[in-house]
DOKOLZA-992845 format. One line per 2 residues: their letters; for each residue y, z, x of C-alpha. Coordinates in Angstrom, 1 decimal, padded with zeros to 4 digits. Example, Ala and Ser with C-alpha at 12.3 -4.5 7.8 and 13.67 -1.06 7.14 Angstrom:
DOKOLZA-992845
as = -004.5 007.8 012.3; -001.1 007.1 013.7 .
***
This chain:
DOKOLZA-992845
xx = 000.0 000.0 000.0; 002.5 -001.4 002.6 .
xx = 004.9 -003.7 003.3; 007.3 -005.8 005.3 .
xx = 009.5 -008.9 006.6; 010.4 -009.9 009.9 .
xx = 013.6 -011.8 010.3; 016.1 -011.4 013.0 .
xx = 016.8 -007.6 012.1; 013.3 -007.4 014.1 .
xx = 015.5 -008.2 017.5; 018.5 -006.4 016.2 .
xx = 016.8 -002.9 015.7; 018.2 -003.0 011.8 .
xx = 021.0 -004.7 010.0; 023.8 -003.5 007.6 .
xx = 023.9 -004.9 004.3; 027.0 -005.0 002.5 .
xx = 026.2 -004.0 -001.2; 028.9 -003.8 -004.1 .
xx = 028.1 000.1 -004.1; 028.1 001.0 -000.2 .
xx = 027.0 000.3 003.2; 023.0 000.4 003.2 .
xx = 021.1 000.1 006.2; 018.3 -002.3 006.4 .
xx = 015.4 -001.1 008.7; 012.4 -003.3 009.8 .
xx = 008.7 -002.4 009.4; 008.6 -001.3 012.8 .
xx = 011.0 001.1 012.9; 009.3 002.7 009.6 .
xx = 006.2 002.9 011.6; 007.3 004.8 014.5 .
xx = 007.7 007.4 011.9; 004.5 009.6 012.7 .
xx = 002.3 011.1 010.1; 001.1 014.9 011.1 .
xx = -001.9 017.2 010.1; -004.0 019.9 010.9 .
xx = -002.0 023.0 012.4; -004.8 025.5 013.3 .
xx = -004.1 028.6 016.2; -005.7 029.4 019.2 .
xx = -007.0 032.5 020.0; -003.8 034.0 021.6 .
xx = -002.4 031.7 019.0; 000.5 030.5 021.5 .
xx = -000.4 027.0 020.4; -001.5 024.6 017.6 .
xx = -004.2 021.9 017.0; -003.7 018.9 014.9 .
xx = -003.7 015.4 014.9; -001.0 012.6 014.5 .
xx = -000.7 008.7 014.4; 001.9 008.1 017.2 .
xx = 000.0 006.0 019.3; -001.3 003.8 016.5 .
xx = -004.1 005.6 015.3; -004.9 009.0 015.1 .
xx = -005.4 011.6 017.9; -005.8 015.2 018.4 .
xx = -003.0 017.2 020.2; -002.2 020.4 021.3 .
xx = 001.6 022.0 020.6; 002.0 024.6 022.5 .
xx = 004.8 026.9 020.6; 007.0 028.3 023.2 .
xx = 008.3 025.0 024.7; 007.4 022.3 021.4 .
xx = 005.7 020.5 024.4; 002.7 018.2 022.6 .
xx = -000.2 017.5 025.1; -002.6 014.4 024.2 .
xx = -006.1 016.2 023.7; -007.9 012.7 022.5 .
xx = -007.0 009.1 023.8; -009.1 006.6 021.1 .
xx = -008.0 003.4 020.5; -010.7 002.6 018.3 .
xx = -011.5 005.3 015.8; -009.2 007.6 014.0 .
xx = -010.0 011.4 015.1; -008.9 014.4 012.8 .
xx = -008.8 018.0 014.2; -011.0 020.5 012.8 .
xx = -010.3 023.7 014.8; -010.5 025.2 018.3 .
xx = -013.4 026.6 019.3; -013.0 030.8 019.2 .
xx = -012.1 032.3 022.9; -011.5 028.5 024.1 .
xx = -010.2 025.5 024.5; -012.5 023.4 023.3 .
xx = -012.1 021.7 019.9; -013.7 020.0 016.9 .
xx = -012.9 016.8 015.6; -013.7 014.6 012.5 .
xx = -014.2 010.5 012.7; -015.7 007.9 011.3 .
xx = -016.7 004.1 012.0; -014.6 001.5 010.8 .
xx = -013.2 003.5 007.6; -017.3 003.3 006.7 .
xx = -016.7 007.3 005.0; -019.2 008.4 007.4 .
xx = -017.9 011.0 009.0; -019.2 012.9 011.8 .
xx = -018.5 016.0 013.5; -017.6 016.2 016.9 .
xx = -017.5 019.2 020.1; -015.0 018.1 022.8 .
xx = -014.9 020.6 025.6; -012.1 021.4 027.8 .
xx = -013.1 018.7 030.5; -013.0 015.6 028.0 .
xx = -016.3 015.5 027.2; -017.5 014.7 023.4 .
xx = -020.8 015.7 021.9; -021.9 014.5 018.3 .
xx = -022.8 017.5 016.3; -023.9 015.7 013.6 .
xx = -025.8 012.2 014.5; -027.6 011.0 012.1 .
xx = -027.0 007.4 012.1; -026.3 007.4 008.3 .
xx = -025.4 011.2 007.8; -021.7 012.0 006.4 .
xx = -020.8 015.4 007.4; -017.4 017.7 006.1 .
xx = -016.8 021.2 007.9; -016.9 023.5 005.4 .
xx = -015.4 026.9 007.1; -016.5 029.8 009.6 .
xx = -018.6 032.4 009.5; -016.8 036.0 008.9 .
xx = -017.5 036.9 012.8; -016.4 033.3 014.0 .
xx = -019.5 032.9 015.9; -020.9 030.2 014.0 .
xx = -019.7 027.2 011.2; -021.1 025.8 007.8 .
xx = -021.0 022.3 007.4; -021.8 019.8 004.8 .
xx = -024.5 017.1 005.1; -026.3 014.1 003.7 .
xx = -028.9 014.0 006.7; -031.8 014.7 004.6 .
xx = -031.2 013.1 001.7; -028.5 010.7 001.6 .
xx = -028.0 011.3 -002.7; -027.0 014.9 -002.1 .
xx = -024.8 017.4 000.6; -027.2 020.4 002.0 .
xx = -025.2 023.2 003.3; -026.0 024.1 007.2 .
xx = -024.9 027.0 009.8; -024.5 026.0 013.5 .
xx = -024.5 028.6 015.9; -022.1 028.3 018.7 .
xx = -024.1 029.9 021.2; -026.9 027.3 021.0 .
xx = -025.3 024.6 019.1; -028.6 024.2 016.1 .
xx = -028.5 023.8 013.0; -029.9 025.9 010.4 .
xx = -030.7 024.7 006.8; -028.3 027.6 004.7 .
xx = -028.7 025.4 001.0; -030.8 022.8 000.2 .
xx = -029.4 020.9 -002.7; -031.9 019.1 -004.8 .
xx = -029.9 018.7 -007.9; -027.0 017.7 -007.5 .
xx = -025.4 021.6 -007.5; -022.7 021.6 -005.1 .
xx = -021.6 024.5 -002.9; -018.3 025.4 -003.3 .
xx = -017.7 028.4 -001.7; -019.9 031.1 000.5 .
xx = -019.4 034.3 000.7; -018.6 036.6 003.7 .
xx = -022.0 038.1 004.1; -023.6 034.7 003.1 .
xx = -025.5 036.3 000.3; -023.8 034.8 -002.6 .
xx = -023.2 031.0 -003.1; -020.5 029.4 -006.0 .
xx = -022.6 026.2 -007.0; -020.7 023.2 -009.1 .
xx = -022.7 020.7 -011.3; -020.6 017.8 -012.6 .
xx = -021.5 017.1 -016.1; -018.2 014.3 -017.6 .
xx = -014.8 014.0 -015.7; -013.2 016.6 -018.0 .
xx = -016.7 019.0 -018.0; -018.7 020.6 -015.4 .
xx = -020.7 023.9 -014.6; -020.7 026.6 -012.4 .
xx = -023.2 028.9 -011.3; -023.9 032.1 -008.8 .
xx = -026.7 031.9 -006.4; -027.8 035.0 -005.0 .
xx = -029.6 033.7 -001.8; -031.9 037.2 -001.5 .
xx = -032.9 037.1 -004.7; -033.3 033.7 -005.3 .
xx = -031.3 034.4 -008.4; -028.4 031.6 -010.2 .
xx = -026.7 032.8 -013.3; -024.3 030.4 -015.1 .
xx = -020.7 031.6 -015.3; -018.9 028.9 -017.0 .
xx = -018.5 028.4 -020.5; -020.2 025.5 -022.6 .
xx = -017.0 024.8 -024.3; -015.6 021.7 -022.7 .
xx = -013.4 022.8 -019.3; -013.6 022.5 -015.9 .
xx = -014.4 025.2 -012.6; -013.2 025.6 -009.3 .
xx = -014.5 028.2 -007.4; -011.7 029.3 -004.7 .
xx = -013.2 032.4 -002.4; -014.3 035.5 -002.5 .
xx = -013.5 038.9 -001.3; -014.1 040.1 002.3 .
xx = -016.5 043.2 000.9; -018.2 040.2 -001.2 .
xx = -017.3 042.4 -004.5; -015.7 039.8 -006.4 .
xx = -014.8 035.7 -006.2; -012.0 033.8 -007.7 .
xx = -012.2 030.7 -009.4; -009.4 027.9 -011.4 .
xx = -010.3 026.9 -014.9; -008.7 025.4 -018.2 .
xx = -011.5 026.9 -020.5; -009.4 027.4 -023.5 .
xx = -006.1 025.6 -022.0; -004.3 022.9 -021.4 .
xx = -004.0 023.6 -017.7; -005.9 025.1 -014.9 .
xx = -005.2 029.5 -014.3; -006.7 031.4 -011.9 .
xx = -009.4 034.3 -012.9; -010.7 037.3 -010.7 .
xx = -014.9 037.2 -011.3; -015.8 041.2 -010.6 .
xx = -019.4 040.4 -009.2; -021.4 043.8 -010.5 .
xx = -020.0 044.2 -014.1; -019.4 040.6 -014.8 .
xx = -016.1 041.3 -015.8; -013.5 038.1 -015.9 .
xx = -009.7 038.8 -015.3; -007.2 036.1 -015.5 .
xx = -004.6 037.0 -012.6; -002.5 033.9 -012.3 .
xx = -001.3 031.2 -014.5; 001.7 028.3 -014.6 .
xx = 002.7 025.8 -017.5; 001.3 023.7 -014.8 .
xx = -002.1 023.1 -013.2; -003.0 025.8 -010.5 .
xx = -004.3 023.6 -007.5; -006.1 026.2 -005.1 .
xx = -005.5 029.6 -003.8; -007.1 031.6 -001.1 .
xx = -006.6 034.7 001.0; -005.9 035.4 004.8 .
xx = -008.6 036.1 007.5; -008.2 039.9 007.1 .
xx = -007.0 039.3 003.0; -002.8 040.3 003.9 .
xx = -001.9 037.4 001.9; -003.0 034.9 -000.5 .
xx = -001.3 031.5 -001.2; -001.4 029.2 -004.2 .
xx = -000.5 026.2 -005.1; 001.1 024.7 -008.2 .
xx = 001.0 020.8 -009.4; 004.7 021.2 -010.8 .
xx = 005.5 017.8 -013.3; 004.6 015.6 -010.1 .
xx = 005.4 018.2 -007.0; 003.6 020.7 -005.3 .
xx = 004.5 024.0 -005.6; 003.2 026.7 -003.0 .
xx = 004.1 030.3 -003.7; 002.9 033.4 -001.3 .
xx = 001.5 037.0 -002.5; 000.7 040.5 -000.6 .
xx = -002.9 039.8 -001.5; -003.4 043.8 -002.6 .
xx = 000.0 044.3 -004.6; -000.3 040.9 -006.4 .
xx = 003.0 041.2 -005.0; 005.6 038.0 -004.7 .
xx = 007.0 036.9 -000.9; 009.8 034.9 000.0 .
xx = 009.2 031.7 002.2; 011.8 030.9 005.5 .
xx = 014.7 029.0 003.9; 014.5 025.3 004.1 .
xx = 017.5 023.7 005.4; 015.6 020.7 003.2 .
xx = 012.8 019.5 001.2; 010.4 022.0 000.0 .
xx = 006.8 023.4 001.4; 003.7 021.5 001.3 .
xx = 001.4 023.7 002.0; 000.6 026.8 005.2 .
xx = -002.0 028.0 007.6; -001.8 031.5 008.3 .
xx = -003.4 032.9 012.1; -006.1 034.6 012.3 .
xx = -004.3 037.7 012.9; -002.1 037.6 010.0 .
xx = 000.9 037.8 012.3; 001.7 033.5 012.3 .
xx = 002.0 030.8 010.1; 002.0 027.4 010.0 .
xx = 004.7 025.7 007.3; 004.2 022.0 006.2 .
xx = 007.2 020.7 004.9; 008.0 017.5 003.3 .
xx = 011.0 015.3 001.9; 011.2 012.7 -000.4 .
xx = 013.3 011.1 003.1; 011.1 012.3 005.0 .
xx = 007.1 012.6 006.1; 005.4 016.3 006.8 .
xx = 006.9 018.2 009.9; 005.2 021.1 011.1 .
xx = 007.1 024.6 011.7; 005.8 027.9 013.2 .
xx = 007.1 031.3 011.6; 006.6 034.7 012.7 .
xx = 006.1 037.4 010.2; 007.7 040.0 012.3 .
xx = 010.3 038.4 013.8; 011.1 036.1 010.6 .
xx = 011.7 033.2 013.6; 010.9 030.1 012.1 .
xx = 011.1 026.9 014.3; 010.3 023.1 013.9 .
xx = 007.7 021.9 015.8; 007.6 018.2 014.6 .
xx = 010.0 015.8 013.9; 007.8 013.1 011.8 .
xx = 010.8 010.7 011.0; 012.0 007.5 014.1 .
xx = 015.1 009.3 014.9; 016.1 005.3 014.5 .
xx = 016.5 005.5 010.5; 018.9 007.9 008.7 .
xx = 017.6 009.7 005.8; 020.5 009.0 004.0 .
xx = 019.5 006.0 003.6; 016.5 006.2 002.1 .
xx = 016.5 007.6 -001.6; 015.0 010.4 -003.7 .
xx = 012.4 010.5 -005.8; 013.3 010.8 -009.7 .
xx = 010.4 011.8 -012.3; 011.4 010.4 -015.1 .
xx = 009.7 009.8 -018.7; 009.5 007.1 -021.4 .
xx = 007.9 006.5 -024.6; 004.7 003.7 -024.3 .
xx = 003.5 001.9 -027.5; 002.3 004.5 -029.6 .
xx = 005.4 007.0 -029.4; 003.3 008.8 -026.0 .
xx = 005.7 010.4 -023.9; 004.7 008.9 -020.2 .
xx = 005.4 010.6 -017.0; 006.5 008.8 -013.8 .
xx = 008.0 009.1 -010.5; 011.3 006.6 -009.7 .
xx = 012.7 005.4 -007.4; 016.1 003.5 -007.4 .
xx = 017.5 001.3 -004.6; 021.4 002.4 -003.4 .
xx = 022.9 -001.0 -004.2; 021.2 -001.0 -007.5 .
xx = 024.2 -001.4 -010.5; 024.7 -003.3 -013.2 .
xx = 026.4 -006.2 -011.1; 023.8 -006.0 -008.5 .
xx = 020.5 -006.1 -010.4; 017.2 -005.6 -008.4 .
xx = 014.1 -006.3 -009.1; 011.4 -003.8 -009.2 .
xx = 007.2 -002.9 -009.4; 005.4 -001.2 -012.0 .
xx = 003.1 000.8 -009.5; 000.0 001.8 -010.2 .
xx = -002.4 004.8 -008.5; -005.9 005.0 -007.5 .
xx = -008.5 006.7 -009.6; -009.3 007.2 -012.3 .
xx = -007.9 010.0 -012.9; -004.9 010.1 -010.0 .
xx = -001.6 011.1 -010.2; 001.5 009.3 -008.5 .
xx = 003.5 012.3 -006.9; 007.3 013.0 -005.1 .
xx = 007.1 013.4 -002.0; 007.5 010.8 001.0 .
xx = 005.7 007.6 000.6; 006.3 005.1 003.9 .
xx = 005.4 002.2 001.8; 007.5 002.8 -001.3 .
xx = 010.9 003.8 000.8; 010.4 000.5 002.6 .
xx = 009.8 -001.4 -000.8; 013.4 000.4 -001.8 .
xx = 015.2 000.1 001.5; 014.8 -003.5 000.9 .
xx = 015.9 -004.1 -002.6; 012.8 -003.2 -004.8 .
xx = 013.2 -000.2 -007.8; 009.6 001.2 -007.9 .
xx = 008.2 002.8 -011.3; 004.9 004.8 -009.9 .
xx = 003.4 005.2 -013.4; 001.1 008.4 -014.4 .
xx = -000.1 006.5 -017.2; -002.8 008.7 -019.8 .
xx = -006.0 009.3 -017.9; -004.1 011.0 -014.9 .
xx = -004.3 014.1 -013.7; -001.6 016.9 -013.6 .
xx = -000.4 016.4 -016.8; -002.9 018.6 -019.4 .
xx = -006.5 018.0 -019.9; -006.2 016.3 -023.4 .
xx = -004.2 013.7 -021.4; -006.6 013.5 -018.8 .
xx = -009.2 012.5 -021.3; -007.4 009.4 -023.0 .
xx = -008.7 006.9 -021.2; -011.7 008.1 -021.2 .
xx = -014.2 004.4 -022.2; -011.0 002.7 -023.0 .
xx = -010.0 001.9 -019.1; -008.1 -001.3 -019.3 .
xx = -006.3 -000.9 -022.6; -003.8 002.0 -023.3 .
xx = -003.8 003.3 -019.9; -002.9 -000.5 -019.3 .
xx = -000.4 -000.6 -022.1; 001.5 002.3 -020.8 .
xx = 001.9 000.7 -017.7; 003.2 -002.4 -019.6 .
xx = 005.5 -000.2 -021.8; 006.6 001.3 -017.8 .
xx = 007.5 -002.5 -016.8; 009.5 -002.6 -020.3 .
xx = 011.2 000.5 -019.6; 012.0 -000.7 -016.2 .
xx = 013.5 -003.9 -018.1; 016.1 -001.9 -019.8 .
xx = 018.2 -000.4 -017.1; 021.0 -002.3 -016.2 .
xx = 020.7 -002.2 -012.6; 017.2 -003.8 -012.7 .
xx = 016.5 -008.0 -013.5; 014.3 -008.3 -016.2 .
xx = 013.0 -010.9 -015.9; 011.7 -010.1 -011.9 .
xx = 009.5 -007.7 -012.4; 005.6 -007.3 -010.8 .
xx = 002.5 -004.8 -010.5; 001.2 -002.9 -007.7 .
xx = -001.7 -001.4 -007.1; -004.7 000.2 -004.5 .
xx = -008.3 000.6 -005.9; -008.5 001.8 -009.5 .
xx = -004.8 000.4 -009.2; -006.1 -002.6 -008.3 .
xx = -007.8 -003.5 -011.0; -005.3 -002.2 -013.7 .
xx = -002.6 -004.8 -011.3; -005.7 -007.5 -011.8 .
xx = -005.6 -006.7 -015.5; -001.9 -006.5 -016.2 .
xx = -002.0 -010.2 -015.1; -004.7 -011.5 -017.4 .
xx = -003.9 -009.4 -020.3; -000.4 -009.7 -019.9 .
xx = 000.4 -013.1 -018.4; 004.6 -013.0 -019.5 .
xx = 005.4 -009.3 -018.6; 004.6 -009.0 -014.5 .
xx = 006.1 -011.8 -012.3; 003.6 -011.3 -009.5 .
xx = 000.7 -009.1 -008.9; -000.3 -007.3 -005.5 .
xx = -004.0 -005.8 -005.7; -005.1 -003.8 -002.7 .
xx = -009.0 -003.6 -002.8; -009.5 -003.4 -006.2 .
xx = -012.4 -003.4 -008.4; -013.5 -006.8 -009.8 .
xx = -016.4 -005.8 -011.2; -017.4 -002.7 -013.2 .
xx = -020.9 -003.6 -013.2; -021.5 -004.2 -010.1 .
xx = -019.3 -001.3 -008.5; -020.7 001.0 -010.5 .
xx = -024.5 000.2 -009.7; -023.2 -000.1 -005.9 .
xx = -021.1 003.7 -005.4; -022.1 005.2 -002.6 .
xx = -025.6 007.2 -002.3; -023.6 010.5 -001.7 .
xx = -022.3 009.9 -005.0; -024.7 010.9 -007.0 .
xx = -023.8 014.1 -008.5; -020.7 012.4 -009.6 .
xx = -023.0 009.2 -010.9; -023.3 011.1 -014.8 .
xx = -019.5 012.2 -014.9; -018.2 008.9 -013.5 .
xx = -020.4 006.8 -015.7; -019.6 009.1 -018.3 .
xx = -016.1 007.9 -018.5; -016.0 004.3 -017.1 .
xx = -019.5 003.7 -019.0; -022.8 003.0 -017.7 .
xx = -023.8 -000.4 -016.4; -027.1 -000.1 -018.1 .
xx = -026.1 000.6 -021.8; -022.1 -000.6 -021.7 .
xx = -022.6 -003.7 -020.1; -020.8 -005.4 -022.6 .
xx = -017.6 -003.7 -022.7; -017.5 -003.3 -019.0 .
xx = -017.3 -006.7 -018.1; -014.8 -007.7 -020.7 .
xx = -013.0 -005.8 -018.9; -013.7 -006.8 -015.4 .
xx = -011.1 -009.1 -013.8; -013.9 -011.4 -011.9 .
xx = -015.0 -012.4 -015.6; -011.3 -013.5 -016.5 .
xx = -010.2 -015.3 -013.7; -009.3 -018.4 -015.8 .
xx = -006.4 -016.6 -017.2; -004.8 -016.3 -013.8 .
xx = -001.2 -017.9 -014.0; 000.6 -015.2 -012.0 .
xx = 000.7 -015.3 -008.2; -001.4 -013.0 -006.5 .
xx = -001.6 -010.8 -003.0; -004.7 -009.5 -002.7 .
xx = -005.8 -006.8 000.8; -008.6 -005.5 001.3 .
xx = -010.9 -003.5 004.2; -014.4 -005.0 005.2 .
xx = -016.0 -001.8 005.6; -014.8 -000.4 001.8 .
xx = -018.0 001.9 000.9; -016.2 002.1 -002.4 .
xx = -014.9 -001.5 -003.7; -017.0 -004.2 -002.0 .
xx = -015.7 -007.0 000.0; -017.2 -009.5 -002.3 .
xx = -015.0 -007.9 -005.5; -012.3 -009.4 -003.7 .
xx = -013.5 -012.3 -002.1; -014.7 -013.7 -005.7 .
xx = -012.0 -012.6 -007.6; -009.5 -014.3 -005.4 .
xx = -011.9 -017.5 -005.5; -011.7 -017.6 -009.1 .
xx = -008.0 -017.4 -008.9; -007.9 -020.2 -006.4 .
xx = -009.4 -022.5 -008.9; -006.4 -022.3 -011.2 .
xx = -004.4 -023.6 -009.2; -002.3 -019.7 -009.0 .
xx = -000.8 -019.0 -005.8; -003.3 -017.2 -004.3 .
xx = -002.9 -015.0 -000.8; -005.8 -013.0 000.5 .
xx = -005.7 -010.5 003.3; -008.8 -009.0 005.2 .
xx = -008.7 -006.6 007.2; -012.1 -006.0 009.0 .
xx = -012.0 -002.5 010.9; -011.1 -000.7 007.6 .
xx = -012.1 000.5 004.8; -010.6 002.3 001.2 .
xx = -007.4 002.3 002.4; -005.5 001.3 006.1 .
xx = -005.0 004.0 008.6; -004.5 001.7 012.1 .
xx = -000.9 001.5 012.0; -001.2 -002.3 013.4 .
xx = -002.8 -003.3 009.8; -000.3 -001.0 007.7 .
xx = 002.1 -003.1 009.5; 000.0 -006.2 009.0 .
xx = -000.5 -005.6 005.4; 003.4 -004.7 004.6 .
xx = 004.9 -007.5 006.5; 002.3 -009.8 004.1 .
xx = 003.4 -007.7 000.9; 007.1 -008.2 001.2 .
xx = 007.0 -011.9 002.3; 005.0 -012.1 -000.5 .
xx = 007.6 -010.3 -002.7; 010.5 -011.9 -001.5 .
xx = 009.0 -015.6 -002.3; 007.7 -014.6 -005.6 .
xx = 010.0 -012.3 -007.1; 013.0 -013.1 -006.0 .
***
């Protein structure tokens, strides 16, 4: 979901663009992607530095701050493979990392040691592997894996004194684990049973025990964590509500206590190593919200003031005496900042923006609502070009997220501020069927993919066509995966509403994407088929609505990018689809990108795909 155009402003650094409004700077792809995208954040042992990874060389790599000088050493050098930190190894230097082949999804865990060298925890040619957490004395780690059964994720234990696994779970059913507690006794086991229903249980691993502690009303569980003396766990629910509120589950009487609720879906929440603090976070109308408690008192705390934008999320130390703040703009991408409890200091350790582009002149994100066909009130996130006005009309995208069951959010989006710094409005639809917004309109799409949740996004486009800064009559769709298709559909079924379409690996063909999701899947397979339909007994419906079985009724041009290695959406869904197309005679463009997969993390194709996307834009909707 990027884009681009090279012209001379490539030479030039950036040009300035007289509009009837102001003076807006024009910046090149380029200079948007020497911005750097952070993560991780986790302490040492004398916690005088952090690990994490970033994206400055291209692709990403795993670096060490240390937080006295803001000095960032290179811990990783791949060129190849994107590597994600995991954590330092207690008492030393050595690390984990994360990393996959060719955006293939299967993910591996790795040891690097303090002289360079790399060891593959986990290498099963075909395994997928997720580190789950540590064990309460550090001296071992549970991870996720596939190795034995690629349908379903066992839970292991790896000592770090010998480096073997031991089998902890074995998951023969499809029953998750979601959460272990501190003296490994008790397991929180999840069972998906629809996309808006699922179960959980507790396992008691001495006893062999599982007692069910959801509900069978229709709702959702997720367990969070437990306590350190392994009395009591908490979990988020909406059994009985709109939106998802945290409860306290007291282990020996069986007593349920609702602690924490919002008029907005509670994300997560989980305590400190020692149980000082515990942090939660809030989906607020399209934001995240993350608010701090004295874990004991239930007691409010104050974050550091932010000079701007608001936190993303923390990592406390070990200790309880550090902290890790993530914050983020709608100008700007995650920077990192240290803060000391005692001291209150709080410092900036990151600065994730090129230093080349001024935030001022990128613009903020506006949620925004409007009424689709039926009277629904739709929620969506704007954004609004600076020499937008009524003399200066722009055109604009109806965008569309991934899913089902996504949610376009504020925040900082590199492909979207480009888009806008070069004269595009974007409308980042939540049209019914996304998440964030209650669980009845979670559910609306629910066998009707294609058609309202497609009409809202159509309604978007003629909401879009009513301000009088934007050109009517220039309007397209944009979208990534589930996205995709909607972009594909909006097209077919709506030939003299979107100018141009831009589908980035979408699906072509329910039936066939459906049959081919990924092995590890399978617990999902009931849930997901639940709500899209099953191949098997929907075949009808699904490929009515499949693009690949409509491609005669492609008039509009088309962009389509996609990733060789998707695991997800095929190669072939595009590869057909944009055959088909061909045969109309539609301008047809087709981008393949063959060292990714659902989605572009090597910088040189984000680049690759956004120069494509605007030049694409700027002869079609201009």
């Amino acid at each position: 979901m990027k884009p681009l155009l090279l012209t001379v402003s490539a030479l030039l650094g950036l040009i300035s663009i007289t509009w009837s409004q102001k003076a807006v700077k024009q910046y090149t792809i380029e200079q948007f992607y020497k911005t750097v995208a952070f993560g991780g954040g986790d302490f040492n042992n004398q916690e005088n530095k952090v690990l994490l990874h970033d994206n400055s060389t291209g692709i990403f790599n795993v670096y060490e701050i240390d937080l006295a000088t803001k000095e960032k050493k290179p811990l990783t050098n791949s060129g190849k493979e994107s590597y994600f930190a995991i954590d330092y190894i207690p008492g030393s230097n050595s690390f984990m990392y994360s990393a996959d082949k060719g955006g293939n999804e299967n993910s591996h865990i790795y040891l690097q040691n303090a002289d360079g060298s790399a060891t593959d925890l986990t290498p099963g040619e075909k395994e997928k592997a997720s580190f789950v957490g540590w064990n309460r004395p550090r001296t071992a780690f549970y991870y996720s894996s596939n190795l034995r059964d690629p349908k379903f994720f066992d839970i292991y234990k790896m000592e770090l004194s010998n480096w073997k696994p031991s089998l902890l779970y074995q998951n023969e059913t499809g029953m998750d684990v979601s959460s272990i507690s501190p003296d490994e006794n008790w397991l929180l086991l999840t069972k998906s049973i629809t996309s808006d229903k699922n179960e959980m249980y507790l396992f008691n691993r001495k006893t062999n025990e599982l007692k069910k502690i959801s509900g069978e009303t229709e709702a959702t569980y997720g367990p969070q964590n437990f306590e350190l003396d392994n009395s009591a766990f908490y979990y988020g629910t909406n059994d009985g509500s709109e939106f998802t509120y945290l409860v306290k589950y007291d282990i020996a009487s069986g007593k349920k206590q609702k602690i924490f609720s919002d008029k907005w879906d509670v994300n997560y929440m989980y305590t400190s190593e020692n149980g000082k603090y515990r942090v939660i976070g809030v989906n607020a109308d399209g934001r995240n919200k993350v608010l701090l408690f004295d874990h004991k008192t239930g007691k409010p705390l104050p974050f550091p003031k932010l000079q701007e934008g608001y936190v993303q999320g923390v990592s406390i130390s070990p200790t309880e005496k550090n902290m890790i703040v993530y914050v983020v703009s709608d100008r700007s991408p995650v920077n990192l900042y240290s803060f000391n409890f005692a001291s209150q200091k709080f410092d900036k350790l990151t600065n994730s923006l090129n230093p080349e582009i001024d935030a001022a002149d990128l613009v903020d994100a506006e949620v925004v609502r409007f009424k689709s066909f039926d009277g629904l009130q739709i929620p969506a996130i704007f954004y609004k070009p600076k020499n937008a006005s009524a003399t200066t009309k722009v055109p604009a995208l109806v965008w569309v997220h991934g899913g089902p069951g996504g949610q376009s959010v504020a925040g900082y989006s590199q492909s979207i501020q480009y888009f806008v710094n070069h004269g595009y409005a974007i409308l980042a639809v939540n049209n019914r069927g996304s998440s964030g917004y209650g669980k009845s309109f979670y559910k609306m799409d629910n066998r009707n993919h294609g058609d309202k949740d497609l009409k809202d996004c159509v309604w978007g486009k003629k909401w879009l066509a009513q301000q009088s800064y934007i050109d009517p009559a220039k309007i397209g769709i944009y979208g990534g995966s589930y996205g995709g298709f909607m972009s594909l559909a909006g097209i077919i079924q709506y030939p003299n509403e979107f100018k141009v379409g831009v589908d980035l690996f979408g699906v072509t063909n329910w039936l066939r994407t459906l049959k081919s999701i990924p092995p590890y899947w399978e617990s999902f397979r009931k849930a997901l088929y639940d709500e899209m339909g099953d191949p098997a007994t929907d075949s009808v419906r699904l490929r009515s609505i499949s693009p690949l079985f409509n491609t005669d009724k492609i008039k509009t041009p088309l962009l389509v990018l996609q990733g060789s290695n998707d695991p997800r959406v095929l190669q072939v869904e595009s590869d057909e689809i944009v055959a088909g197309a061909k045969k109309n005679g539609t301008p047809v463009e087709y981008v393949l990108f063959p060292d990714e997969g659902h989605g572009f993390r090597k910088k040189e194709n984000q680049m690759k795909a956004a120069k494509v996307t605007l030049e694409f834009l700027d002869k079609y909707l201009q």
